[in-house]
N, C-alpha and C positions, 0 to 999 in steps of 0.2 A: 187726311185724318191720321194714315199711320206715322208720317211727319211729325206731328206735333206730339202724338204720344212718345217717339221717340225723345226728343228735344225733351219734353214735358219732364220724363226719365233720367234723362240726363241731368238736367236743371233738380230734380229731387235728390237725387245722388250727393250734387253737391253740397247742398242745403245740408242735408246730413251730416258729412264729413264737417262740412266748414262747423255745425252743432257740436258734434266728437271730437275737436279740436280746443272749442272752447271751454267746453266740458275737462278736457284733458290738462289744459294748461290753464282752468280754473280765471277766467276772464270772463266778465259777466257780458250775455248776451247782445249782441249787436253792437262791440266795440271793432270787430275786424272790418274792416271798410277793402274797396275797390278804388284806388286813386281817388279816396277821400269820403266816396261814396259809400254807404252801410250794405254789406251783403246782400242784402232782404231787394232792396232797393236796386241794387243793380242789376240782380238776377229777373225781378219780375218791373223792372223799368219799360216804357213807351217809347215808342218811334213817333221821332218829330215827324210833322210830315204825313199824317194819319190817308190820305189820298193816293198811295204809294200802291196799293195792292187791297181791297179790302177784304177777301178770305182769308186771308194770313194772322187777322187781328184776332183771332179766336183764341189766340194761344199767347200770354205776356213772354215767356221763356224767347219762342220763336219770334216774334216782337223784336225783341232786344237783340236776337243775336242778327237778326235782317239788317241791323243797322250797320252794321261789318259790313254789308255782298252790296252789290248794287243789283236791283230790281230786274233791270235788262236780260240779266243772263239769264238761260233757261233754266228751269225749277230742278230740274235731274242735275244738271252741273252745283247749281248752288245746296243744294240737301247731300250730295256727296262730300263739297268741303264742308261745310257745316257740319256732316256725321263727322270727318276724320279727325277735324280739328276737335270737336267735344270728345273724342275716345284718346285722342293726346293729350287734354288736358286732365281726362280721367284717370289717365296712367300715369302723366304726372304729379297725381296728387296724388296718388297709393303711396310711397314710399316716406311719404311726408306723414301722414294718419299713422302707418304703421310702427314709424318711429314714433310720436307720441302715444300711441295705444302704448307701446313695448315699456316707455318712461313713464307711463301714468300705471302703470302697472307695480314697478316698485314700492311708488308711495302713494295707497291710495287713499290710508285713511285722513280722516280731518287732524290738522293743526300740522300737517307733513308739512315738508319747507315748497316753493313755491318752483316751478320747472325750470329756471336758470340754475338754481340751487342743485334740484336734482343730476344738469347736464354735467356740473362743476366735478356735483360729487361721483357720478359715472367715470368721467373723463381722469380723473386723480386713481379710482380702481384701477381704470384701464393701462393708466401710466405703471400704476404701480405692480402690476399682474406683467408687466413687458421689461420692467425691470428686475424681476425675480427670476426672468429666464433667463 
């Protein structure tokens, strides 16, 4: 149980983020995909295979990420990479949100120009703030 609430956790985090992202750079929902796949979809996707383990199907997050580990291996080994790997992917996503929060923060109101536009125009300040010195 405390397994899945983790994962469960994890899996909502992301959801979030990957929302705050979209939200940020203004692309309507469910356009960011996983190697083609739509977010939603991948995160709460099914293991082929349903025979594999059946208390583990309680949870679709945990589901999906099982489809990574093989079943064999002891449950304490496999829920250790499974935590470390979801808290690297969690941290790898910090700095990515935080830079779009920081860029969606300049222009926030309606009709502002579109976040490539925004990076242009940053990046032209920044030059030009490095050339003044």
């Amino acid at each position: 149980m405390q397994y899945n609430i983790f994962i469960e956790g994890i899996s909502h985090k992301i959801r979030r983020q990957i929302k705050d992202l979209e939200h940020a750079v203004g692309v309507e929902p469910g356009t960011l995909t996983v190697d083609g796949v739509p977010i939603d979809s991948y995160l709460t996707g099914s293991v082929s295979g349903r025979g594999q383990c059946c208390f583990l199907h309680c949870s679709s997050a945990y589901q999906r990420l099982l489809t990574l580990y093989p079943v064999n291996t002891p449950l304490k080994e496999t829920f250790a990479s499974i935590q470390s790997q979801a808290a690297k992917i969690e941290d790898d996503m910090k700095p990515e949100v935080y830079e779009f929060k920081i860029g969606g923060q300049f222009f926030r109101r309606p009709g502002d120009p579109p976040l490539d536009q925004v990076i242009e125009i940053l990046q032209k300040h920044k030059d030009k703030s490095q050339d003044e010195i």
